[in-house]
C-alpha positions as CSV (number, residue, x, y, z in Angstrom):
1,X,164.2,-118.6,-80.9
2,X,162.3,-115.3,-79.7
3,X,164.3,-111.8,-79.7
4,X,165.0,-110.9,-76.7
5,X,162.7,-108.4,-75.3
6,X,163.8,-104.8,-75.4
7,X,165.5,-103.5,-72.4
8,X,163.8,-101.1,-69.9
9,X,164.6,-97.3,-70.6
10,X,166.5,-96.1,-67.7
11,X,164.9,-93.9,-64.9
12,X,166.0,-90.8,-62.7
13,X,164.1,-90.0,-59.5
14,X,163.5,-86.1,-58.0
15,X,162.3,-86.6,-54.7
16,X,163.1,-89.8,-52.1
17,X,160.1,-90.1,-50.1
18,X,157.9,-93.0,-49.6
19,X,155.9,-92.7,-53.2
20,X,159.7,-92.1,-54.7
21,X,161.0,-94.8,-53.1
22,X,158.2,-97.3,-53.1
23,X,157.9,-95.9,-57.1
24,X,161.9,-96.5,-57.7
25,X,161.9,-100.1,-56.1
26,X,158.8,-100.9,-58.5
27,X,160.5,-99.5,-61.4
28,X,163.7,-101.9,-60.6
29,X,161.8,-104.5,-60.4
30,X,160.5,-104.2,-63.7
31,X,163.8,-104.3,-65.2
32,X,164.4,-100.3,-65.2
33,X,168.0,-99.2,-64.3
34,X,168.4,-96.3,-62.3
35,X,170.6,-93.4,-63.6
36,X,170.3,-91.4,-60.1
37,X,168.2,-89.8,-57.5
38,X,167.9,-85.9,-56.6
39,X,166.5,-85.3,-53.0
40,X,165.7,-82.0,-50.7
41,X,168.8,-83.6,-48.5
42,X,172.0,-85.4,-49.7
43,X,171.5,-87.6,-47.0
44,X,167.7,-88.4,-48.3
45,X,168.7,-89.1,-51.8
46,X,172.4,-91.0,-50.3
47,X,169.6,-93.0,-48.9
48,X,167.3,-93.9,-51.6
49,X,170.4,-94.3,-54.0
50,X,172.2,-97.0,-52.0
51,X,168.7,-98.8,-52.1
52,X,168.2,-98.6,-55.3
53,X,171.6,-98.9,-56.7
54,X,171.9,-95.6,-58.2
55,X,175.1,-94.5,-59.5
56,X,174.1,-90.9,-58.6
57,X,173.2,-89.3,-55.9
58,X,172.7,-85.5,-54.9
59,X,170.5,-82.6,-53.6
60,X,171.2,-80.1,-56.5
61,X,168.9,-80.8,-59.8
62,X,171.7,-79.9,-62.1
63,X,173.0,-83.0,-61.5
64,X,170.4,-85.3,-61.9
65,X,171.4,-87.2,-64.9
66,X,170.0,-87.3,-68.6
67,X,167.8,-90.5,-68.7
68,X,164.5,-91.0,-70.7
69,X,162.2,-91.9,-68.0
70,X,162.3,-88.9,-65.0
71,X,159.5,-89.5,-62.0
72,X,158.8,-86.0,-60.2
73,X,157.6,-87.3,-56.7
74,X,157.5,-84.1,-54.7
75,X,155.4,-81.9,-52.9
76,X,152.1,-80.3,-55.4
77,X,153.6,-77.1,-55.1
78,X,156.8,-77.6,-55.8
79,X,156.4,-79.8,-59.2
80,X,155.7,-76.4,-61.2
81,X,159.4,-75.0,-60.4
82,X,161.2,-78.3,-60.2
83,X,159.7,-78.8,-64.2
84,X,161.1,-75.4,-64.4
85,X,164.7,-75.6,-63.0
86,X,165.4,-79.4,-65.6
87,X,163.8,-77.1,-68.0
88,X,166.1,-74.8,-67.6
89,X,169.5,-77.4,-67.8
90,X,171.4,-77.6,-70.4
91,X,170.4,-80.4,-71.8
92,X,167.6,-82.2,-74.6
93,X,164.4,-83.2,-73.8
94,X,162.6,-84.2,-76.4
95,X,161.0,-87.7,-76.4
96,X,161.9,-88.0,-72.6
97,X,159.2,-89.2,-70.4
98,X,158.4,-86.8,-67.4
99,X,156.1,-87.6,-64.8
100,X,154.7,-86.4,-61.5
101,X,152.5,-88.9,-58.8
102,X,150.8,-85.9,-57.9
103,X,146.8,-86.7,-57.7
104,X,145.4,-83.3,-57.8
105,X,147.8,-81.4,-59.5
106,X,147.6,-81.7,-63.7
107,X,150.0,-82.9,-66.2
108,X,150.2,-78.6,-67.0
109,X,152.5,-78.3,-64.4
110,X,155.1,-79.8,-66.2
111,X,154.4,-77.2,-69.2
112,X,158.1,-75.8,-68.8
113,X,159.1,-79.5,-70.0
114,X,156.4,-80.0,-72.6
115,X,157.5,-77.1,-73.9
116,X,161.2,-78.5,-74.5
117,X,159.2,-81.9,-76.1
118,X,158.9,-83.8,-73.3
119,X,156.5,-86.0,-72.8
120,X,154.5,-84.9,-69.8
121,X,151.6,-86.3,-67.4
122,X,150.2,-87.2,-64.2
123,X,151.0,-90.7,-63.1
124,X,148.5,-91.1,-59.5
125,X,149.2,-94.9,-58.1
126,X,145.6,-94.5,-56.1
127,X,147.0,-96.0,-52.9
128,X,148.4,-94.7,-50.3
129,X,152.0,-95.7,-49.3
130,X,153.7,-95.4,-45.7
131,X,156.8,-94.5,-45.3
132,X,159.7,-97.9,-45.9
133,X,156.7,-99.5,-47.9
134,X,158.5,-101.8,-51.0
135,X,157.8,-102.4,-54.5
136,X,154.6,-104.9,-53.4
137,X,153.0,-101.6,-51.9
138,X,151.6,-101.2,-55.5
139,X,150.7,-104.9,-56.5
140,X,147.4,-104.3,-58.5
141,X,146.7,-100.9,-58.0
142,X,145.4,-98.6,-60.3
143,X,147.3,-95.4,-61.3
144,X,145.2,-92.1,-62.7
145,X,146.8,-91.2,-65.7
146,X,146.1,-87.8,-67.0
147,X,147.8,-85.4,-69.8
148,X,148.5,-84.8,-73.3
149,X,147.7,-87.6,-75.9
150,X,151.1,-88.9,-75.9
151,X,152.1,-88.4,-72.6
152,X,148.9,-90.6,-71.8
153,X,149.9,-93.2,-74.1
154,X,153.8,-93.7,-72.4
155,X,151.8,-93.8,-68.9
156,X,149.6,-96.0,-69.5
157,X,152.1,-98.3,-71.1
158,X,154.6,-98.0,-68.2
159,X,151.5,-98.5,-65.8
160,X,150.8,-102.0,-67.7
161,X,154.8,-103.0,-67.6
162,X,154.7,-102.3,-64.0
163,X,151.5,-104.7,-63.3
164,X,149.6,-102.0,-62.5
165,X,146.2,-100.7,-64.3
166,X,146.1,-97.2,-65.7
167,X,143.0,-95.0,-65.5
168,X,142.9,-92.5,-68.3
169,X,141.7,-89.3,-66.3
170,X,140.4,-86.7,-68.5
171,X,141.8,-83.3,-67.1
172,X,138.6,-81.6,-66.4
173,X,137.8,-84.7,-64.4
174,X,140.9,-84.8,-62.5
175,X,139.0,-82.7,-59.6
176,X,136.4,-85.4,-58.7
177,X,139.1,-88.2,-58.9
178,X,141.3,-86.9,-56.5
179,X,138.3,-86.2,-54.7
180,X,137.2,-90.4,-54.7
181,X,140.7,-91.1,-53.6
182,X,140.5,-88.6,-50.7
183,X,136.9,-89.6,-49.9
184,X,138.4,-93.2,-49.7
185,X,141.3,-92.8,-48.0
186,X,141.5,-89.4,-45.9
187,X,138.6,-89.2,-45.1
188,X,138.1,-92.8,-43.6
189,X,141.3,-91.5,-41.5
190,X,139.5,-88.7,-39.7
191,X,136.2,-91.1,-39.7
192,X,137.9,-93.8,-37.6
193,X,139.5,-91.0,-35.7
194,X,135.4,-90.0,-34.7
195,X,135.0,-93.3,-33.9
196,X,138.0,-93.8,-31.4
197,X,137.5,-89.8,-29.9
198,X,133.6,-91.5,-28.9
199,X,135.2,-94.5,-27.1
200,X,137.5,-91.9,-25.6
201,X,134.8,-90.3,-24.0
202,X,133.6,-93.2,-22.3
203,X,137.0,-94.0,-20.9
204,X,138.0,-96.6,-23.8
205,X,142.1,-96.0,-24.7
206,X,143.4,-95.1,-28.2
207,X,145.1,-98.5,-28.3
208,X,141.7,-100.5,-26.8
209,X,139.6,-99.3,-29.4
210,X,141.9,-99.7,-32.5
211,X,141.8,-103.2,-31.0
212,X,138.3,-103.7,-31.0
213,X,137.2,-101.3,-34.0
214,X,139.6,-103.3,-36.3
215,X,137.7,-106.8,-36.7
216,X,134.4,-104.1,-37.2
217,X,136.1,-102.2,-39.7
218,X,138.1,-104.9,-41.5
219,X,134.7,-106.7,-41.9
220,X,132.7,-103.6,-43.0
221,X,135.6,-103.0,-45.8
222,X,135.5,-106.6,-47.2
223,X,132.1,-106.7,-47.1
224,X,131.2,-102.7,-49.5
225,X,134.3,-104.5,-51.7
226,X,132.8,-107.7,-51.9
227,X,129.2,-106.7,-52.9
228,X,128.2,-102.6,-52.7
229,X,127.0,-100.1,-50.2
230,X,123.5,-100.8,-50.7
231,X,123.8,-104.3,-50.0
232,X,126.7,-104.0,-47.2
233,X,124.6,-101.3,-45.0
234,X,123.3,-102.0,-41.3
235,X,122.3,-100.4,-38.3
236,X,119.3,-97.7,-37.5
237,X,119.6,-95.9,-40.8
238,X,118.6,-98.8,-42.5
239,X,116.2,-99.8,-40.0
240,X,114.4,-96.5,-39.8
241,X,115.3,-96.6,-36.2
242,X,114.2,-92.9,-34.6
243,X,114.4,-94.2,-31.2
244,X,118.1,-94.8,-31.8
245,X,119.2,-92.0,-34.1
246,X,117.1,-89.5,-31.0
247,X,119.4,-91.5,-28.4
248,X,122.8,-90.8,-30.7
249,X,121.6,-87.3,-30.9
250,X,121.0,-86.7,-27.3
251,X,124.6,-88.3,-26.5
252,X,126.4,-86.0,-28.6
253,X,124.8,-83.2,-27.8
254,X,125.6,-84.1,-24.3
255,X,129.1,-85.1,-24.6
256,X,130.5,-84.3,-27.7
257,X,128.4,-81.7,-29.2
258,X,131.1,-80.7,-32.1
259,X,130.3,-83.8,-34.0
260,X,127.1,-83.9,-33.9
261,X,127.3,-81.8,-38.0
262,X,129.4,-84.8,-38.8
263,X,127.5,-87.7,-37.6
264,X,123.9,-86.0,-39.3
265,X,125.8,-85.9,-42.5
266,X,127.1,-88.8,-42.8
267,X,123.5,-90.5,-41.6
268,X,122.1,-88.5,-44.7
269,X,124.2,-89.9,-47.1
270,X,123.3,-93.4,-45.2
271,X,119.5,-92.3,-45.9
272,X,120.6,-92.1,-49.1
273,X,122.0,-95.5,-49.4
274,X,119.0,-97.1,-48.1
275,X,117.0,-95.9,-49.9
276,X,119.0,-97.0,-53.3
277,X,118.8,-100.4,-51.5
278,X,115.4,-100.7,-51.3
279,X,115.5,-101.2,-47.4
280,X,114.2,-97.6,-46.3
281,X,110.2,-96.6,-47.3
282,X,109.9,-92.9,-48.7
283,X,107.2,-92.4,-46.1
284,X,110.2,-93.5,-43.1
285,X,113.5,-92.0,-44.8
286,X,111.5,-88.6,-44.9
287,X,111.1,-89.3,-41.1
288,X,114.3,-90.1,-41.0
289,X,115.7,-87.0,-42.4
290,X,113.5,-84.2,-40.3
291,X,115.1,-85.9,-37.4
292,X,118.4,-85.7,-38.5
293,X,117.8,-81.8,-39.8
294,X,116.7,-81.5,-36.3
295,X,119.3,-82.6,-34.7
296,X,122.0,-80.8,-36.6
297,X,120.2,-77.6,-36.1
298,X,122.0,-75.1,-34.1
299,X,121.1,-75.3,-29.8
300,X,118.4,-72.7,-29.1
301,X,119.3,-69.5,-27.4
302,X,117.7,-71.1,-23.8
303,X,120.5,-73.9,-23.8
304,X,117.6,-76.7,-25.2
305,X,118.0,-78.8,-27.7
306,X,116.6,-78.0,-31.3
307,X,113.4,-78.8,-32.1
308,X,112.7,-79.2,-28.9
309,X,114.3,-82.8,-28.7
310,X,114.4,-83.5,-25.3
């Protein structure tokens, strides 16, 4: 007969958001009992506690209880003083687990803890988590783990238990990860947002064109995932198409001159793409490009378009 496996170490939550919650229903299922959750609001962490099953429940730090596993899911700029206030408790640290699911911010934040022989890091599930979202939220997903050599080691472990995949972020790297994951996710956001504010301007409703971009977008996303940019790229970047790029052009300058900066750099980077995909001659993509410079050039002092574009 096998021994049984070793139970869970028990966690304590500081912060009942979505990532804390989302984070504290993962950790449950796993087989981690919860010792109590700490919130901005009693209310918040009443909440999250009842969920969870917590025995504890408050808004003051001093009483978070003593457990070896504590997950710091709060604001960026408020991890460097919550480290610092449990720092300050009376109580011991060492060998403790601490963790924040901050992206950008690094595992030195939690220096006042480190300092008492914690074991400190940054523990990024790269996904982004609405609020009520459960413990399936993070099925898969990898977590950017960054911090000191052993703090690394008890993150990527717990990423593993959790059935997720740890990405061992070197601190100096941490910058252009966070960076991906905004790219990715953010950034899509205010790209669709673009998208719906051009519809709008042709009398097309928020609600209409989430309905018809979805199938277009859904389709694009499966399609980069399923093979790469280079192969997954259409439309009159790829094609070289001046005729259309001039026609985009001359509708934004018309309608919605404030994106036109946007749309020329994101057609760049398509250049880019095409190029890398074999699909766009030098000779065209250089045409391409002095159009696009063109077109993002600032509107001539007479009220014409740059370059002369008609």
């Amino acid at each position: 007969m096998e021994d049984a496996a070793p139970p869970r170490p028990a966690f304590a939550l500081v912060g009942a958001g979505a990532v804390g919650r989302a984070l504290g229903l993962r950790l449950a299922a796993a087989g981690h009992a919860v010792a109590g959750v700490v919130s901005r609001t009693r209310a918040s962490a009443s909440a999250l506690a009842d969920v969870l099953g917590a025995p504890v429940a408050s808004d003051r730090l001093a009483d978070l209880p003593a457990a070896p596993l504590v997950a710091l899911c709060v604001p960026d700029g408020e991890i460097a003083g919550v480290a610092r206030a449990l720092a300050g408790l009376d109580r011991a640290w060492g060998g403790a687990v601490v963790l924040h699911t901050s992206g950008a911010t690094p595992a030195s934040a939690l220096g006042s803890l480190a300092a008492e022989g914690a074991r400190t890091l940054s523990f990024h599930p790269l996904q982004t988590v609405p609020g009520g979202a459960g413990a399936a939220v993070f099925d898969g997903v990898t977590v950017g783990v960054e911090g000191g050599a052993e703090g690394v080691a008890a993150g990527a472990a717990l990423a593993e238990a959790l059935g997720m995949r740890p990405l061992v972020v070197p601190t100096a790297a941490k910058p252009l990860y966070h960076l991906a994951a905004a790219t990715a996710s953010n950034l899509v956001v205010a790209l669709l947002a673009v998208a719906q504010e051009v519809l709008a301007s042709i009398d097309v409703g928020r609600d209409d064109a989430a309905a018809m971009l979805a199938p277009l977008v859904r389709g694009t996303v499966e399609n980069v995932l399923a093979s790469s940019p280079e192969a997954s790229l259409t439309g009159p970047v790829a094609r070289g198409d001046l005729e259309t790029l001039e026609a985009h052009g001359r509708a934004l300058r018309t309608r919605l001159p404030h994106l036109v900066p946007a749309y020329a750099a994101l057609s760049v980077e398509a250049v880019r793409v095409a190029v890398r995909a074999g699909r766009l001659p030098a000779e065209r993509a250089e045409a391409v490009l002095a159009l696009l410079e063109q077109m993002a050039a600032p509107p001539r002092p007479d009220g014409a378009a740059p370059g002369g574009t008609p």
